[in-house]
C-alpha positions as a Python dict, from the first residue, in 0.01 Angstrom:
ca = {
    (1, 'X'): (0, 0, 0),
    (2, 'X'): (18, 376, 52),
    (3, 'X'): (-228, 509, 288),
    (4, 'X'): (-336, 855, 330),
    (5, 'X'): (-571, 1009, 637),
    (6, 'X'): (-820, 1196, 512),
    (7, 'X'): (-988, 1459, 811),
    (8, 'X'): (-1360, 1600, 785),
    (9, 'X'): (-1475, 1887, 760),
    (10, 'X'): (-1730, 2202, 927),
    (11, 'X'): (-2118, 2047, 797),
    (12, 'X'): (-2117, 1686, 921),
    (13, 'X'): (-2098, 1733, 1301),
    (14, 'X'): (-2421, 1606, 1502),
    (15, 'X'): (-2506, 1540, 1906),
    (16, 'X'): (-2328, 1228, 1988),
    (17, 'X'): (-2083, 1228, 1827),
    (18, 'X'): (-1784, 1123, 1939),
    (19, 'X'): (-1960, 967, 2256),
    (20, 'X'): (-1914, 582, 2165),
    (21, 'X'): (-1579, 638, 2076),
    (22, 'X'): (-1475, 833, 2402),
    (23, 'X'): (-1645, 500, 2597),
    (24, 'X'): (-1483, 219, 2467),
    (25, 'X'): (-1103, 401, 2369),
    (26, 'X'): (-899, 590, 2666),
    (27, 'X'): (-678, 743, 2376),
    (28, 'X'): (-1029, 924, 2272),
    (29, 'X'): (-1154, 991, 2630),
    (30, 'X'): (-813, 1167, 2675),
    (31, 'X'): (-881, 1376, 2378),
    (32, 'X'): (-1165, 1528, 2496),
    (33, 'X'): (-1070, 1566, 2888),
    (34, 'X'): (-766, 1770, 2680),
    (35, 'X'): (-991, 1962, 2489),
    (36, 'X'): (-1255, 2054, 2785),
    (37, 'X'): (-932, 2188, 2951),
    (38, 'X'): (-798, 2335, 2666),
    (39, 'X'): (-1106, 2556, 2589),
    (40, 'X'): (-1245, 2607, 2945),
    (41, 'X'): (-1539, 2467, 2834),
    (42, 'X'): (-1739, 2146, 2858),
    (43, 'X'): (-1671, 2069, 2515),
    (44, 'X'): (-1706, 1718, 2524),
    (45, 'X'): (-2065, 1747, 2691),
    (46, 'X'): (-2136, 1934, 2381),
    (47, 'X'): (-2056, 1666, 2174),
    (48, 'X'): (-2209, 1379, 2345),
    (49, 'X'): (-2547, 1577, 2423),
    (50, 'X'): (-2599, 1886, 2208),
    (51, 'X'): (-2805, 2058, 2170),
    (52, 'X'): (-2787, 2029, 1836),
    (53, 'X'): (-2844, 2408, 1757),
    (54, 'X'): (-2573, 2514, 2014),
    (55, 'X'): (-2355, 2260, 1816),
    (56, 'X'): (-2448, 2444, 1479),
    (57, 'X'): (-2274, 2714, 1558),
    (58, 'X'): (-1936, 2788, 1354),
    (59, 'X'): (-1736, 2876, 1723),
    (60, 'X'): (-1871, 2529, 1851),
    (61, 'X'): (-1861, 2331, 1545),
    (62, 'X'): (-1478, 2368, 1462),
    (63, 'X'): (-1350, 2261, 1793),
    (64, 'X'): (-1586, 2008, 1816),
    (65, 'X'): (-1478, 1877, 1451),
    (66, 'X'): (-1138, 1903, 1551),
    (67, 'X'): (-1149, 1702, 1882),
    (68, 'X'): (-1361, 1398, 1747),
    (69, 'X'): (-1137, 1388, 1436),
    (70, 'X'): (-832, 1333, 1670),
    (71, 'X'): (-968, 1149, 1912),
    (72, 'X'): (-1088, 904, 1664),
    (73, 'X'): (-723, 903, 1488),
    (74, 'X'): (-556, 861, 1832),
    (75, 'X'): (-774, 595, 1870),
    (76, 'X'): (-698, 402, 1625),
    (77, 'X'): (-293, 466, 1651),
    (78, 'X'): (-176, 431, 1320),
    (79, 'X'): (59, 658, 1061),
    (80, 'X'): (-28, 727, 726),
    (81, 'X'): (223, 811, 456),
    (82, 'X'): (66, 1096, 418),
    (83, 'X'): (-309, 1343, 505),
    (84, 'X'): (-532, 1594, 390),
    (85, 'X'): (-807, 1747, 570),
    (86, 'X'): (-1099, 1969, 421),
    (87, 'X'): (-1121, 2316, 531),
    (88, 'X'): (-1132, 2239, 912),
    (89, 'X'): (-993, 1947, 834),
    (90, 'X'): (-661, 2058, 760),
    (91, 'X'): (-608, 2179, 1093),
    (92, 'X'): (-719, 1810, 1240),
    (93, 'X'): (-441, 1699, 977),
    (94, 'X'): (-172, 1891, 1125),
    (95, 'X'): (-260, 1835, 1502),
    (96, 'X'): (-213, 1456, 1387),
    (97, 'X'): (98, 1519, 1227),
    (98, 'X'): (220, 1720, 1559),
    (99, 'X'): (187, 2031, 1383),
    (100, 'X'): (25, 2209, 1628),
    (101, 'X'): (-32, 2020, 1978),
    (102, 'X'): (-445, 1949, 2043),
    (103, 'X'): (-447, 2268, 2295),
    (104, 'X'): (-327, 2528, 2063),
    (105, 'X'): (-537, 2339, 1784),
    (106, 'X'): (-848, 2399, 1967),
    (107, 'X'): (-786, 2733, 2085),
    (108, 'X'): (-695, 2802, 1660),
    (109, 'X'): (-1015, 2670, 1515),
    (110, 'X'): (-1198, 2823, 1813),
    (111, 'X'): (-1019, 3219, 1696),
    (112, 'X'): (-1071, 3111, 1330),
    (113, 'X'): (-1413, 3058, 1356),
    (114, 'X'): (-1486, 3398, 1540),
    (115, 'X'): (-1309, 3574, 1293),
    (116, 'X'): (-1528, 3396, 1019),
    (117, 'X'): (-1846, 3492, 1206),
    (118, 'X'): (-1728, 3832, 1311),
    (119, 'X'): (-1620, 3926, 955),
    (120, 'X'): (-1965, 3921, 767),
    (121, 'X'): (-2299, 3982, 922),
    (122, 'X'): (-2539, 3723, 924),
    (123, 'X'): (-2770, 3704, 699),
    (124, 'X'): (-2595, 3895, 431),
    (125, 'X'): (-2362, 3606, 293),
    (126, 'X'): (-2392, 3230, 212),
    (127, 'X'): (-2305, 2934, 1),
    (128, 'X'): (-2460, 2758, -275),
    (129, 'X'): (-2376, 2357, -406),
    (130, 'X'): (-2358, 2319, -804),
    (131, 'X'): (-2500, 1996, -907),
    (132, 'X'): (-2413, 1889, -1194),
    (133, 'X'): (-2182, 2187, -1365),
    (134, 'X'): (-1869, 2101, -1404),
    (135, 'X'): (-1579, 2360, -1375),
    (136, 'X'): (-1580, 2527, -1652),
    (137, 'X'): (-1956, 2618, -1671),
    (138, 'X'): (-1896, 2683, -1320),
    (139, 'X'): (-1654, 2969, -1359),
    (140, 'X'): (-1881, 3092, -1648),
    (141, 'X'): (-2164, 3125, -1435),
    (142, 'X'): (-1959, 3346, -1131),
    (143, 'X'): (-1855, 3521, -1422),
    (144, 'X'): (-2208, 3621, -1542),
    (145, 'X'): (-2331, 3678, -1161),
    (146, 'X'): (-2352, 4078, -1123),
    (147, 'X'): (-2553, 4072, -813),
    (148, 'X'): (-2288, 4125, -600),
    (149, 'X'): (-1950, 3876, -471),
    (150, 'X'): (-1964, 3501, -618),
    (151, 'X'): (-1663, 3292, -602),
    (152, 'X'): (-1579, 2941, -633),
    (153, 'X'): (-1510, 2833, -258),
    (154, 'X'): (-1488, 2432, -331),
    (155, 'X'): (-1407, 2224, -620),
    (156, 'X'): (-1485, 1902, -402),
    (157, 'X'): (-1529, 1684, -703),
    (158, 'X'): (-1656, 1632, -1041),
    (159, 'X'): (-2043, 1763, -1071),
    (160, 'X'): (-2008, 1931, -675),
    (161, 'X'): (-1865, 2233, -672),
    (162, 'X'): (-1942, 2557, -410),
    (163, 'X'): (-2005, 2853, -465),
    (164, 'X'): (-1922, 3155, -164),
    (165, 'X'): (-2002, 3520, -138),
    (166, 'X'): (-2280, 3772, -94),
    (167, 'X'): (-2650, 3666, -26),
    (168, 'X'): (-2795, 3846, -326),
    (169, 'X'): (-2551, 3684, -573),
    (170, 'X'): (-2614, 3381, -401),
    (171, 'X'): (-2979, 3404, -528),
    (172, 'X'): (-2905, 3497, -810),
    (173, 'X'): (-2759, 3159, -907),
    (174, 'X'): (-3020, 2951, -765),
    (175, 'X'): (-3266, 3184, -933),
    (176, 'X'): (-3122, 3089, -1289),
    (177, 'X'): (-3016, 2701, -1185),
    (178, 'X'): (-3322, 2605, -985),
    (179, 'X'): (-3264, 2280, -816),
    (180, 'X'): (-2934, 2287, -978),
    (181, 'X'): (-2764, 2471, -733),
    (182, 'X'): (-2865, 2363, -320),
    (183, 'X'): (-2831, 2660, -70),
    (184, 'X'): (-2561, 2533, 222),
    (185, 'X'): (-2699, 2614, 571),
    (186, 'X'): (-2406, 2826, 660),
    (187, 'X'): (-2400, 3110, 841),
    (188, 'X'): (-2065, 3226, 675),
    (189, 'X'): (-1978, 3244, 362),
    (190, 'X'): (-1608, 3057, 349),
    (191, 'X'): (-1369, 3061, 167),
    (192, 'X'): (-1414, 3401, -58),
    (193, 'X'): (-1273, 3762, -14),
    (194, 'X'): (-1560, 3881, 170),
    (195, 'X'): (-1315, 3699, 484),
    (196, 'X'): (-995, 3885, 327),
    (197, 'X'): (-949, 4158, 607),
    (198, 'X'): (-1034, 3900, 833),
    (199, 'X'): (-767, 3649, 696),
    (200, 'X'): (-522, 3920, 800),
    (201, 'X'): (-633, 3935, 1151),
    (202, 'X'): (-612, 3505, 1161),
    (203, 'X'): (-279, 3541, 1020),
    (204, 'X'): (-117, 3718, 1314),
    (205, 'X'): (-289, 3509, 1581),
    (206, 'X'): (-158, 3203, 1316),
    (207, 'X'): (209, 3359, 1342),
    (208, 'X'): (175, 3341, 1733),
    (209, 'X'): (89, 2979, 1787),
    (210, 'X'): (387, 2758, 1806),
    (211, 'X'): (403, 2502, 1471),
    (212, 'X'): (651, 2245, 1419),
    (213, 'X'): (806, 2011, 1122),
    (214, 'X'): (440, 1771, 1032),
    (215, 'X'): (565, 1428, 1134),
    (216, 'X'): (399, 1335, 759),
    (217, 'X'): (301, 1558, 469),
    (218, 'X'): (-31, 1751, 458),
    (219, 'X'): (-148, 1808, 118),
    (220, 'X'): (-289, 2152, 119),
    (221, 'X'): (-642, 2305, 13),
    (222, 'X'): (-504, 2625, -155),
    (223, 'X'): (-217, 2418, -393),
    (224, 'X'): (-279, 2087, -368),
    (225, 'X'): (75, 1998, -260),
    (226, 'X'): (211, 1815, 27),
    (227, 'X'): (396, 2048, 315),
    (228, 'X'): (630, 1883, 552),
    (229, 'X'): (788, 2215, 700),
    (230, 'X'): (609, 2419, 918),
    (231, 'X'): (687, 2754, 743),
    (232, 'X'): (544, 2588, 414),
    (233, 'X'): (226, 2458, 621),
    (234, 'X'): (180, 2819, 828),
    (235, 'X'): (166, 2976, 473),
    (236, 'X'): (-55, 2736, 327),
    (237, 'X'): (-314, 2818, 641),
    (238, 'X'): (-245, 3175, 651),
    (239, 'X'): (-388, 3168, 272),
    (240, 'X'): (-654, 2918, 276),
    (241, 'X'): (-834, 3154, 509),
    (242, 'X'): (-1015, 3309, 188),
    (243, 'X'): (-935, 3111, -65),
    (244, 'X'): (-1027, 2802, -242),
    (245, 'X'): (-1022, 2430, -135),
    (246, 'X'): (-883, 2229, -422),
    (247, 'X'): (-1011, 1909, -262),
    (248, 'X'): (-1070, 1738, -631),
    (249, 'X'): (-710, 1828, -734),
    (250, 'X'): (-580, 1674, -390),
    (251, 'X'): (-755, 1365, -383),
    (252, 'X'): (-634, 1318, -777),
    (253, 'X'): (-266, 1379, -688),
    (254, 'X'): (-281, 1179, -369),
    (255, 'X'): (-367, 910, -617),
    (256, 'X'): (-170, 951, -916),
    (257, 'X'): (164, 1131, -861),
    (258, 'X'): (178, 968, -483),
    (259, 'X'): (56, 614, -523),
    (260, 'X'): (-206, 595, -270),
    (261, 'X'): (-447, 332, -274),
    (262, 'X'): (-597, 338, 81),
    (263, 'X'): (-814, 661, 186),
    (264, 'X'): (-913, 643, 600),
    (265, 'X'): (-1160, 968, 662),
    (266, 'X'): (-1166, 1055, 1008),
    (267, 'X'): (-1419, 1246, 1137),
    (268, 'X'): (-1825, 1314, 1244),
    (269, 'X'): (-1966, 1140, 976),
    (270, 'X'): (-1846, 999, 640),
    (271, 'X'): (-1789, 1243, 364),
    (272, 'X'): (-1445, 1287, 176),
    (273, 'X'): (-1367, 904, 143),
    (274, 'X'): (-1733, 834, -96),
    (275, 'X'): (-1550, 1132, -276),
    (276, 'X'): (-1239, 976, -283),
    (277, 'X'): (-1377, 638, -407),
    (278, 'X'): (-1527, 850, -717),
    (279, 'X'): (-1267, 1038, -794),
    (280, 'X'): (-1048, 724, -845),
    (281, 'X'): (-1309, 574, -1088),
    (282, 'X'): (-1319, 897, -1282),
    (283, 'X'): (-941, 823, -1294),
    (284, 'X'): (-932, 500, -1404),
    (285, 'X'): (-746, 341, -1113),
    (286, 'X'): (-874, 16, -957),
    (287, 'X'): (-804, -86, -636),
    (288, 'X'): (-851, 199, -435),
    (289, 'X'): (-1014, 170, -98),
    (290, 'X'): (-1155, 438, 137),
    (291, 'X'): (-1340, 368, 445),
    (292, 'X'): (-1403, 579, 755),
    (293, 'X'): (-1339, 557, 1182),
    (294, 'X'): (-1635, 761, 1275),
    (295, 'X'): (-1754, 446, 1483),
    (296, 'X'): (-1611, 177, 1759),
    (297, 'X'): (-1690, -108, 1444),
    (298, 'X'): (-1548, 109, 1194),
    (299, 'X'): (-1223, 128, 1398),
    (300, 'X'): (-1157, -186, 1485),
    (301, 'X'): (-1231, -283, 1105),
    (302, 'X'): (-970, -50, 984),
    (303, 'X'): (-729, -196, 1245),
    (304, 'X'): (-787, -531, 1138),
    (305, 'X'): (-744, -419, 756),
    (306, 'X'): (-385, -319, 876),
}
């Protein structure tokens, strides 16, 4: 059965996390002495403790993310045939793959995330969840919006899709959907060209960190397509800065032109493998299974599933 590691991402983190995980498994304890090193910073405590509005913030969150991703996929020492990672995620995915090693990872994210903050002032961007539009209606709607920028940021699945860009066009579409359309708590909007000239500043510090050969594909957020050179997989990050996470599209290829059957999400709390599950129903394919390691039990239950 092919198996493919799925990695979380920014939006699920919470104080704790990470903690039980860190007990019971050196391998994840060793993550986060790593990262506390890595950052000069008592990450970990951050984790474990909170608070939970220090943890909220975008230069916290990502490394955080990042660390209890890997330390729960070190944890659990297996190798998929092949990962994805949302957003964030994709980062976690390559550190996994030996992409980047868990210190340059963390000092990435950590520069990522500044750039994301630095790049629009708060309070003058933000996000909004489509319920129930599907992608077409979707696009017509951004195309309609005159309020100011409105992209498409995520097409997660079918009936979820995000929109990114300035505050006043993000109230414009929850102005005409009502409780259609869910305002993210974000305090930057991703994944639009409000963050272009800031994708060009991440893109030199991306060019400086060392990146090697992924020891397994990543499917990317900005094609869809599995990478398994680093040139390919510096590109991919360079552009998915600003642009859109085909998450739908990866999860359906994964599935039909790869022939996995076995999604394991790694990460704060479950999120891409209920997505995963639905998008193979919409598909047609039975026998698909997706379960997460966010938890000791969860862990050893995916070790004993093989």
């Amino acid at each position: 059965m092919k198996t493919a590691f799925l990695f979380t991402g920014q939006g699920s983190q919470f104080a704790g996390m990470g903690k039980a995980l860190a007990e019971r498994y050196p391998a994840a304890a060793e993550v986060f002495a790593e990262a506390d090193a890595a950052l000069g910073e008592p990450l970990s405590k951050l984790c474990f403790d909170g608070p939970e509005e220090q943890l909220a913030l975008t230069v916290h969150t990502q490394p955080a993310t990042l660390a209890v991703s890997i330390a729960a996929y070190r944890a659990l020492g297996a190798t998929p045939d092949l990962a994805a990672g949302h957003s964030l995620g994709e980062y976690a995915a390559h550190t996994a793959a030996g992409s980047f090693s868990l210190a340059d990872a963390l000092r990435l994210v950590r520069r990522r995330a500044e750039l994301m903050q630095n790049a629009v002032p708060v309070g003058t961007g933000g996000m909004v969840v489509l319920r129930k539009l599907d992608l077409d209606a979707a696009r017509q709607l951004v195309a309609e919006i005159d309020a100011g920028v409105c992209e498409i940021a995520n097409i997660n699945a079918s009936g979820q899709i995000v929109l990114s860009g300035e505050t006043a066009a993000m109230d414009q579409v929850v102005e005409r959907l009502g409780r259609s359309a869910l305002r993210l708590p974000v305090s930057v909007p991703f994944h639009c060209s409000l963050l272009r000239d800031a994708a060009a500043e991440f893109a030199a510090v991306l060019d400086a960190v060392p990146m090697r050969d992924p020891a397994f594909p990543i499917v990317c957020n900005v094609d869809a397509v599995p990478v398994a050179d680093a040139a390919a997989a510096q590109d991919a990050l360079r552009r998915q800065f600003a642009g859109s996470v085909l998450w739908q599209t990866s999860v359906e290829r994964m599935i039909r032109d790869h022939g996995v059957r076995r999604f394991v999400e790694f990460g704060p709390k479950p999120t891409l493998c209920r997505m995963a599950a639905n998008i193979a129903r919409e598909l047609g394919v039975d026998g698909v299974e997706a379960t997460a390691v966010t938890t000791p039990d969860e862990l050893e239950a995916a070790r004993a599933a093989g």
